[in-house]
Every structure is written in structure tokens, then in C-alpha cells.
N, C-alpha and C positions, 0 to 999 in steps of 0.2 A: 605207760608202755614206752621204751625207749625208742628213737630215731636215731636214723645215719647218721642224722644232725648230731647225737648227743655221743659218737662213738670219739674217742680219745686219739691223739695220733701215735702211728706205732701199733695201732690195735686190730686184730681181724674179727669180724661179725660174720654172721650169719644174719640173711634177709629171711623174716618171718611174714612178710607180706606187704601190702603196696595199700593205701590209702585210696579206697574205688572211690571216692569223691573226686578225686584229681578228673582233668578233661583226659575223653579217652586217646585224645592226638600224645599227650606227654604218656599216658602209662604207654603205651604203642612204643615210644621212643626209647620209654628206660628198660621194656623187656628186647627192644633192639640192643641196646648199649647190654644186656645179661642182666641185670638189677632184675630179676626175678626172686623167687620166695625159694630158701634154701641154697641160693649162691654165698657164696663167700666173697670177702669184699675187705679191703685192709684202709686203712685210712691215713695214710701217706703223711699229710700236712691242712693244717687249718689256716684258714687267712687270719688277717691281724682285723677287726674293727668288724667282726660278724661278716667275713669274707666268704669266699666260697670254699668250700671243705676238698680236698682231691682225695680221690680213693682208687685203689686198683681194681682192678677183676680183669682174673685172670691174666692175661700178658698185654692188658687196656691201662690206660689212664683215663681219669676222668674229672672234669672241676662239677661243683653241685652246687647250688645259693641255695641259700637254707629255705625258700620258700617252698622245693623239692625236698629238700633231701630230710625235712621237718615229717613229708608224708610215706617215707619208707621204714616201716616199723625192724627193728632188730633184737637179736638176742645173741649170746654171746656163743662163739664159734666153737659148736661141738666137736671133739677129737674123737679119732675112731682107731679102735685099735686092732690089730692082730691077734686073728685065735689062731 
């Protein structure tokens, strides 16, 4: 299953879910920060040396260490169209 971690930069995802293993102080924090299941989320820029990944949501920035962003499961960013 892919993670944040593994989204390319330049790229929008969809979040499919959160890792319920994480302690419940962080998941509390990342559905603060929107990082919820079915948000969309763009991935800005990667650090150099396994850095921290930055992604948007919505009109937010945000940096992630991969030790996070390894437990936010993703899928590639559904488009919806006009009937």
C-alpha cells in the first residue's frame, strides 16, 4: 500500500486512511492539520537526505518526517466529473 511518504513531487493524492497504530495525540493532530481519509493533499517538495516531505491541503502548508508521513496510506487523486 502506498504512503504520503511514497507520493512524488508535483503530485496530488488522495488520503485513504491513517495508520490506527500511531499514538492517538499525532492522529488527533494530523485530522487537526485536515490529513484525514479522502482529503486531497499535493506534495510540493521533498527534502534532500530522507528530509521531510512538504505537502499542501487545502490553502495549508505543511513539512511531514517520514516517520509520519510513512503511516498515512494513499491512492491516487480521483477526478470527478460533470453530468
Amino acid at each position: 500500500m502506498l504512503t504520503l511518504w511514497d507520493a512524488p513531487k508535483g503530485v496530488s493524492v488522495t488520503i485513504s486512511g491513517l495508520n490506527r497504530s500511531l499514538n492517538q495525540l499525532v492522529l488527533n493532530r494530523l485530522s487537526e492539520m485536515g490529513l484525514d481519509e479522502g482529503q486531497a493533499v499535493l506534495c510540493l517538495r521533498r527534502g534532500p537526505f530522507n528530509g521531510p516531505i512538504v505537502v499542501a491541503i487545502a490553502d495549508c502548508v505543511y513539512s511531514l518526517e517520514q516517520n509520519i508521513a510513512s503511516h498515512i496510506f494513499i491512492q491516487p487523486l480521483r477526478e470527478t466529473t460533470a453530468l
